[in-house]
N, C-alpha and C positions, 0 to 999 in steps of 0.2 A: 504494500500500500504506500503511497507518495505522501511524503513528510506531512504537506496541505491538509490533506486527506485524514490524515491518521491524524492531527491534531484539534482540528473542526469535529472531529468523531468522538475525541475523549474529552474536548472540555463540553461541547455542545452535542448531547447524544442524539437530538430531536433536529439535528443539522444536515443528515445525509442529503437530502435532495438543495441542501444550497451549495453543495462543494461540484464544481465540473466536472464530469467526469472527461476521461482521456478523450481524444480523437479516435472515435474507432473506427478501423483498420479491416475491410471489409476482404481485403487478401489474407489477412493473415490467419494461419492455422496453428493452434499448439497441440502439438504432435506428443502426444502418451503425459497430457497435461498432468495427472495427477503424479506425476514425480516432483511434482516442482512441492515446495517448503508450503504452499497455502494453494492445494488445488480449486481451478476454476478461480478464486479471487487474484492469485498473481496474473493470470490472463488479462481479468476484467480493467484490472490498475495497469494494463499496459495496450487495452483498447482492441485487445482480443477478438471479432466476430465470428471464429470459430474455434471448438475448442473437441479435443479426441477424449474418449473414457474408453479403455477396455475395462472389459467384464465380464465375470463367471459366473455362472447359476449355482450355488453353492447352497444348499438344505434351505432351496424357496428364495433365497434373498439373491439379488443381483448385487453380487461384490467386485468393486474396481480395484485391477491389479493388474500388471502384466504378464506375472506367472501363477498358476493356481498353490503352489508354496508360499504366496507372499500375501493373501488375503486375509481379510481382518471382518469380523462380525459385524466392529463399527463402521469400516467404511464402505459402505455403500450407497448407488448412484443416489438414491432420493437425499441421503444426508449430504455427500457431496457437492451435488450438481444441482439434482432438482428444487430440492427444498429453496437453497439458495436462489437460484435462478428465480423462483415462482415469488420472494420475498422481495425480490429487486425491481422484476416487474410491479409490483402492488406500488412498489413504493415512489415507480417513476413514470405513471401513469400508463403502465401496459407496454414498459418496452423493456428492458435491461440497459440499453443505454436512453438516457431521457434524449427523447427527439430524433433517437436515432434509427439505423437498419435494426431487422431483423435478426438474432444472431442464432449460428449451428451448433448444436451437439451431435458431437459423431461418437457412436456407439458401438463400436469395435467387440465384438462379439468373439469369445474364446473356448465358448465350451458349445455343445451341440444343439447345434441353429434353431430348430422347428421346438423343443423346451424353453430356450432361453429367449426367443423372441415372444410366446406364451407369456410369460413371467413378463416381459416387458410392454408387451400391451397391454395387458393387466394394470403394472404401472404407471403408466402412461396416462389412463383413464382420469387419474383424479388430479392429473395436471392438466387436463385439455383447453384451461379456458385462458392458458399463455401457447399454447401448442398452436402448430399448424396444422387443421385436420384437411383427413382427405376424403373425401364423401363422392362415392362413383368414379375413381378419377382424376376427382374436381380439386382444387386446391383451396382453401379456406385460410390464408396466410395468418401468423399467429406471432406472437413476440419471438418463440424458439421453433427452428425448423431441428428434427432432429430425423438423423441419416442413421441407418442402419448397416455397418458392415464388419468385412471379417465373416465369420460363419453365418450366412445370410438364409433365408427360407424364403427365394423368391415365388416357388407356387402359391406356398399359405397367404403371404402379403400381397398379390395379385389379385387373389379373391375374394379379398374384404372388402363388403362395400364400407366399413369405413374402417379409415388408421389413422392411428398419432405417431406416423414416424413412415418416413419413406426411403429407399435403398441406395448405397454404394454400388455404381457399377465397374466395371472391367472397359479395356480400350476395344475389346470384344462387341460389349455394347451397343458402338458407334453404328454398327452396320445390324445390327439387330431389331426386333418388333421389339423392344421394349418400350413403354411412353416416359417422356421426363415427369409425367405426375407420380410413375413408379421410379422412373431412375434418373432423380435431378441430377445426378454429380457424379462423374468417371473419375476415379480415382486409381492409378498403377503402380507397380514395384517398377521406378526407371529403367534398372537393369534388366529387365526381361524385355521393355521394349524398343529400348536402344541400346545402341553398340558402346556409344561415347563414355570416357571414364572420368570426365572433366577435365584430361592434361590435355595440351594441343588444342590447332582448333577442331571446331566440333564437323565432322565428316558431314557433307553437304548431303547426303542419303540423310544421315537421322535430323539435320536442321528441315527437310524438306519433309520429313513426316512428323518433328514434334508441332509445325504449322500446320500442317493438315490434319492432325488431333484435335488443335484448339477449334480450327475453324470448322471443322464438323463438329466438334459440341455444341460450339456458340448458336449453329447453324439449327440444331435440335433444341434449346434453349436448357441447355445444358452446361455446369461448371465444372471444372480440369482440374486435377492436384496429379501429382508426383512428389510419392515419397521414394524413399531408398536413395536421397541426393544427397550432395556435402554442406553441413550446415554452416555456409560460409556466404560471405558477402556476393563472390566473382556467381554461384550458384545463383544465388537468388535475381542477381543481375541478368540472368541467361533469364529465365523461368518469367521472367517480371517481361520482358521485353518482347516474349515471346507470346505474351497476353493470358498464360499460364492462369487461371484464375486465384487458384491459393497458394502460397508460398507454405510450405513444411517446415518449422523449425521447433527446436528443443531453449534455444535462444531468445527468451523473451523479448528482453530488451534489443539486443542486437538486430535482430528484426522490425520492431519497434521505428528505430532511430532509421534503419533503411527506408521503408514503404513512408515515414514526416519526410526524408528527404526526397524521394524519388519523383521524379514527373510524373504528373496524373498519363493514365494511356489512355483515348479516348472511349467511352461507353465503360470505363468501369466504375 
């Protein structure tokens, strides 16, 4: 939390909706956020609009971790994420950031899809009235869009006429029946679909298809990540220029400081 922030907050408790909140950051992605020292809040103090939780189904509760060794009773997504999230919205008149976009939660699923996505719509249920619901299809936008992926159940989620959470897709996708009301955002491992290893320049084969990724997303109304990249400035420059929608990082701030300085690119 920023000095401002955190002082307006302990002498004034009844202060939160007078202190600014960050610029947020409509590229940016924190990648396996709940490693960070204050999950989901180091995001939000750094203007965050999208944010990853993996998760286990562990005796009924959905617990965030990245390994099923490392799970805890208490942490779990509603304590983490939702709760929060649903407190922030109330308090800033139906958004998480006042006046601002919509923000994601990606739900990176680890244990077996068609149980743990159950449990989560489940969940989901008594969050709906910050959620984005989906009804036939149809998109009913909401303070938190929340994606589902990792161990995905796309038959089950296909034939709900309604959900609180819509899917991760594959670059597979792009050329597939799938609709962006079911798969708003293609998301890949880099290394499986290009060659490039970030040294040298980038072989004009894989610059001519990471272009042709984006602009058949954009073209389906669809948004772009790639993880598996170097969490480094020259990366993010590549991805950013490249219309890449989300930027991957572990790097709060350092990413932060990139996307204040960067030039807007048009339409985003």
């Amino acid at each position: 939390m920023n000095l401002i922030r955190l002082l307006a907050l302990t002498l004034f408790p009844g202060a939160a909706a007078l202190v600014a909140d960050p610029a947020p950051l409509v590229r940016a992605h924190a990648h396996n956020d709940y490693e960070h020292v204050r999950p989901l809040l180091d995001a939000l103090d750094h203007g965050f609009a999208s944010i990853e939780a993996d998760v286990y189904l562990v005796g009924g509760k959905l617990l965030v971790a990245h390994n099923l060794k490392d799970v805890k009773p208490e942490r779990t997504l509603e304590a983490l994420y939702l709760d929060p999230l649903r407190e922030r919205a109330t308090q800033n008149a139906g958004r998480v950031y006042r006046g601002g976009p919509a923000i994601t939660l990606l739900v990176d699923v680890k244990s077996e899809a068609a149980a743990t996505y159950a449990a989560l719509h489940a969940a989901l249920q008594t969050y709906a009235a910050m959620l984005t619901v989906f009804r036939d299809g149809v998109a009913a936008p909401g303070a938190i869009t929340v994606i589902v992926s990792g161990n995905r159940a796309p038959a089950v989620m296909a034939a709900q006429p309604v959900r609180y959470a819509a899917m991760d897709g594959r670059i597979d996708d792009l050329g597939g029946p799938t609709t962006s009301a079911l798969v708003p955002w293609i998301s890949d491992n880099w290394q499986k679909v290009f060659t490039w290893r970030w040294t040298g320049p980038m072989p004009e084969a894989d610059r001519v298809k990471l272009q042709r990724c984006v602009e058949q997303a954009h073209a389906q109304g669809r948004r772009i990540r790639f993880w598996n990249t170097p969490d480094k400035l020259e990366a993010w420059r590549v991805l950013f220029d490249a219309g890449v929608d989300l930027l991957n990082t572990d790097n709060l701030a350092g990413l932060q400081a990139f996307l204040l300085a960067a030039p807007p690119t048009p339409g985003k």
